[in-house]
C-alpha positions, 0 to 999 in steps of 0.5 A: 500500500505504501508504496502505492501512494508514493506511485500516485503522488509522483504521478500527480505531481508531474500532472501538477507541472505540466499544468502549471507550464501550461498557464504560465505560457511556456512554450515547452510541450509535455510529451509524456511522463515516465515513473520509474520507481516505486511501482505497485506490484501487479496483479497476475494476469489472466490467461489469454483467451486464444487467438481468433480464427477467420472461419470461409464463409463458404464453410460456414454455408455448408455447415449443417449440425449432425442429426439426432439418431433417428428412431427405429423404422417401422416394419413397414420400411423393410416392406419397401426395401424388400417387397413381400411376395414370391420373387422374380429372377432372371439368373441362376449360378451354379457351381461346386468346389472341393473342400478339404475337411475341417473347412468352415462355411461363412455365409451372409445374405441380405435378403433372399432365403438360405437352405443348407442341406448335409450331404457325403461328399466333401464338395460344396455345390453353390446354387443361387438365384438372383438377377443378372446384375447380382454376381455370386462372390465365393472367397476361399482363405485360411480354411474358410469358404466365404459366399457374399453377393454384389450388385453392379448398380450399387443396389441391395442384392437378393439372392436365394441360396440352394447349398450342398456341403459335406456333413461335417462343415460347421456353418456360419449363416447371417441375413437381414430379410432371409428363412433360413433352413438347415437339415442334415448337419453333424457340425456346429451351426450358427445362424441369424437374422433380424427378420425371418424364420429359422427352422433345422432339422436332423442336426447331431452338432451344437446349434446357435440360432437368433432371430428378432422378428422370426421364429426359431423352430428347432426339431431332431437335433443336439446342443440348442442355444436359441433365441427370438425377441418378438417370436415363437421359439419351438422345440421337439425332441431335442438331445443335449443342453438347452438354453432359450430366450425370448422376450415377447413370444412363447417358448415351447419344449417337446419330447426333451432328453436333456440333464439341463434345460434355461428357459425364460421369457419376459411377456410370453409363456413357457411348455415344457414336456420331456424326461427329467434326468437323474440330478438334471437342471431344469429352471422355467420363468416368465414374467408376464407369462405363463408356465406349463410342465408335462411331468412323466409318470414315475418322475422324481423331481424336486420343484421349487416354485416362486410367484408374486402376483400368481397362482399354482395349479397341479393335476398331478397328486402332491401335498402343498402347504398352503400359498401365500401371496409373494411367497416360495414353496418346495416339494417333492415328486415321486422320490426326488432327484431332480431340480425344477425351479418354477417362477412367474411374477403373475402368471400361472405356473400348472403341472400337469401329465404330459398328455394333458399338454396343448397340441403343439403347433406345426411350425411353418413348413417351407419348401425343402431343399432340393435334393443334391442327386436330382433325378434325371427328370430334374435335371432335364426340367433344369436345362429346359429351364436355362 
C-alpha cells in the first residue's frame, strides 16, 4: 500500500507541472511522463483467451449440425426395401468346389432365403438365384469358404441360396430379410437374422440360432442355444443342453432328453414336456407369462416354485402347504432327484401329465431343399429351364 501512494503522488505531481507550464505560457510541450520507481506490484494476469480464427464463409454455408439418431423404422420400411411376395429372377449360378475337411462355411445374405442341406461328399455345390446384375462372390482363405453377393448398380442384392456341403462343415449363416433352413448337419451351426424364420432339422452338432422378428423352430437335433425377441421359439425332441430366450413370444419344449434345460421369457409363456434326468437342471420363468410342465409318470423331481402376483395349479397328486401371496414353496415328486425351479411374477405356473399338454403347433413348413442327386427328370426340367 505504501508504496502505492508514493506511485500516485509522483504521478500527480508531474500532472501538477505540466499544468502549471501550461498557464504560465511556456512554450515547452509535455510529451509524456515516465515513473520509474516505486511501482505497485501487479496483479497476475489472466490467461489469454486464444487467438481468433477467420472461419470461409463458404464453410460456414455448408455447415449443417449432425442429426439426432433417428428412431427405429417401422416394419413397414423393410416392406419397401424388400417387397413381400414370391420373387422374380432372371439368373441362376451354379457351381461346386472341393473342400478339404475341417473347412468352415461363412455365409451372409441380405435378403433372399438360405437352405443348407448335409450331404457325403466333401464338395460344396453353390446354387443361387438372383438377377443378372447380382454376381455370386465365393472367397476361399485360411480354411474358410466365404459366399457374399454384389450388385453392379450399387443396389441391395437378393439372392436365394440352394447349398450342398459335406456333413461335417460347421456353418456360419447371417441375413437381414432371409428363412433360413438347415437339415442334415453333424457340425456346429450358427445362424441369424433380424427378420425371418429359422427352422433345422436332423442336426447331431451344437446349434446357435437368433432371430428378432422370426421364429426359431428347432426339431431332431443336439446342443440348442436359441433365441427370438418378438417370436415363437419351438422345440421337439431335442438331445443335449438347452438354453432359450425370448422376450415377447412363447417358448415351447417337446419330447426333451436333456440333464439341463434355461428357459425364460419376459411377456410370453413357457411348455415344457420331456424326461427329467437323474440330478438334471431344469429352471422355467416368465414374467408376464405363463408356465406349463408335462411331468412323466414315475418322475422324481424336486420343484421349487416362486410367484408374486400368481397362482399354482397341479393335476398331478402332491401335498402343498398352503400359498401365500409373494411367497416360495418346495416339494417333492415321486422320490426326488431332480431340480425344477418354477417362477412367474403373475402368471400361472400348472403341472400337469404330459398328455394333458396343448397340441403343439406345426411350425411353418417351407419348401425343402432340393435334393443334391436330382433325378434325371430334374435335371432335364433344369436345362429346359436355362
Amino acid at each position: 500500500m505504501r508504496a502505492l501512494a508514493l506511485t500516485l503522488v509522483t504521478i500527480s505531481a508531474a500532472l501538477a507541472l505540466a499544468v502549471h507550464a501550461a498557464h504560465a505560457g511556456d512554450s515547452r510541450e509535455v510529451r509524456e511522463v515516465h515513473v520509474y520507481r516505486m511501482r505497485a506490484p501487479q496483479a497476475p494476469q489472466a490467461p489469454q483467451a486464444p487467438p481468433l480464427v477467420r472461419v470461409p464463409q463458404q464453410a460456414i454455408d455448408s455447415y449443417a449440425p449432425e442429426a439426432p439418431d433417428s428412431p427405429a423404422s417401422p416394419p413397414e420400411y423393410w416392406e419397401i426395401v424388400f417387397p413381400a411376395g414370391p420373387r422374380q429372377f432372371d439368373s441362376r449360378t451354379d457351381t461346386t468346389l472341393q473342400v478339404q475337411r475341417g473347412t468352415v462355411l461363412a455365409l451372409s445374405n441380405l435378403a433372399g432365403d438360405i437352405s443348407v442341406v448335409g450331404w457325403k461328399k466333401n464338395a460344396v455345390r453353390i446354387r443361387a438365384q438372383h438377377m443378372k446384375r447380382d454376381r455370386i462372390v465365393v472367397q476361399v482363405q485360411r480354411g474358410v469358404v466365404a459366399i457374399d453377393a454384389t450388385n453392379r448398380a450399387g443396389l441391395p442384392p437378393i439372392v436365394d441360396y440352394d447349398l450342398a456341403v459335406p456333413e461335417w462343415m460347421a456353418l456360419r449363416l447371417s441375413s437381414l430379410e432371409s428363412d433360413i433352413r438347415v437339415r442334415n448337419m453333424q457340425a456346429p451351426v450358427q445362424a441369424e437374422c433380424m427378420r425371418g424364420d429359422i427352422h433345422v432339422s436332423d442336426s447331431h452338432g451344437p446349434l446357435q440360432l437368433s432371430s428378432i422378428e422370426g421364429e426359431v423352430a428347432v426339431e431332431d437335433a443336439r446342443d440348442v442355444q436359441a433365441t427370438s425377441i418378438n417370436n415363437l421359439v419351438q422345440l421337439a425332441r431335442i438331445v443335449g443342453q438347452i438354453e432359450v430366450e425370448s422376450v415377447n413370444g412363447d417358448i415351447e419344449m417337446r419330447q426333451v432328453t436333456s440333464p439341463r434345460v434355461l428357459a425364460s421369457s419376459m411377456s410370453g409363456s413357457v411348455m415344457f414336456s420331456g424326461v427329467f434326468a437323474p440330478r438334471g437342471h431344469y429352471r422355467l420363468s416368465s414374467h408376464t407369462g405363463n408356465l406349463s410342465v408335462g411331468v412323466p409318470v414315475g418322475a422324481g423331481v424336486d420343484v421349487t416354485v416362486a410367484s408374486f402376483n400368481g397362482a399354482f395349479q397341479s393335476s398331478l397328486p402332491l401335498q402343498v402347504g398352503r400359498q401365500r401371496k409373494g411367497r416360495r414353496f418346495n416339494f417333492t415328486l415321486g422320490t426326488g432327484g431332480s431340480t425344477l425351479e418354477l417362477e412367474s411374477f403373475q402368471g400361472l405356473i400348472q403341472l400337469m401329465p404330459p398328455s394333458a399338454l396343448p397340441p403343439a403347433d406345426p411350425p411353418k413348413a417351407p419348401d425343402a431343399p432340393s435334393p443334391p442327386d436330382r433325378p434325371e427328370k430334374q435335371k432335364a426340367k433344369d436345362k429346359e429351364d436355362k
